[in-house]
C-alpha positions, 0 to 999 in steps of 0.5 A: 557509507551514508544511510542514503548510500546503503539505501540505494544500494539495497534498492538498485545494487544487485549484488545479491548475497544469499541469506540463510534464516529459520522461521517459524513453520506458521511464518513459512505458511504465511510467506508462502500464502502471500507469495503465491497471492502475489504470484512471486517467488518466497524470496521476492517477498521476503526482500521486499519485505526486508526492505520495507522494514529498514525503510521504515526503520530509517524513516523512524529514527529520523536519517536526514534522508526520510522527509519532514513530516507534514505542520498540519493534517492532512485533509480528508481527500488527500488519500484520493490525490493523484487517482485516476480512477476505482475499480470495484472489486470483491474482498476475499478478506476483511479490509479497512477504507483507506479513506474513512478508516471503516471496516469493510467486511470479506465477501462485500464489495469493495472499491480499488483505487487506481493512481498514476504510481502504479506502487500507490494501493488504497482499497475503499467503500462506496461511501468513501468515493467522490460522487460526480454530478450528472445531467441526470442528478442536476434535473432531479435536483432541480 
């Protein structure tokens, strides 16, 4: 079986075994903190979890199925490519802009950034967002 077959069989094979594992009393905290965030069982966590981890794995030790990496960098608005929208909200944690990399303390308000893949998630500042011009701005500009 090839690493493109074991991939797909952990993403859409359910024929799911149960996994017996100790963890730390501080892990267990962490997973269970996150769960609820995510309003999903430990277990769902702990499989997505799982699977990102090999994702990422397979992608590092270079499997011919993870993609070429990019010749030239990318640009700055790529992060932004594909949004359909922002959505402010109110971090409860400290967070980092998807887009300039700035610190964006907990309590300050933040920007979500919504896309077509519904799986994309990017969380910016103000400074960070496109500014649309408006008759308003075009005259005051003038």
């Amino acid at each position: 079986m090839s690493d493109g077959d074991d991939q797909k069989s952990r993403k859409h094979g359910r024929k799911e075994r149960v996994l017996h594992t100790r963890v730390p009393a501080v892990l267990e905290q962490e997973l269970k903190r996150v769960a609820n965030a995510w309003r999903v069982p430990v277990s769902n966590v702990v499989r997505a979890l799982l699977e990102d981890a090999l994702d990422t794995l397979e992608h590092l030790s270079g499997s011919p199925d993870a993609p070429e990496p990019a010749d030239e960098p990318a640009s700055p608005a790529a992060p932004l490519e594909g949004a359909v929208g922002v959505t402010p909200i109110t971090l409860v944690h400290d967070a980092v802009c998807g887009v300039t990399g700035e610190k964006l303390p907990a309590g300050s308000e933040a920007y979500m950034v919504l896309f077509d893949d519904p799986g994309r998630k990017l969380i910016t500042g103000r400074d960070a967002l496109p500014h649309a011009s408006t008759p308003k701005q075009e005259k005051a500009d003038d």
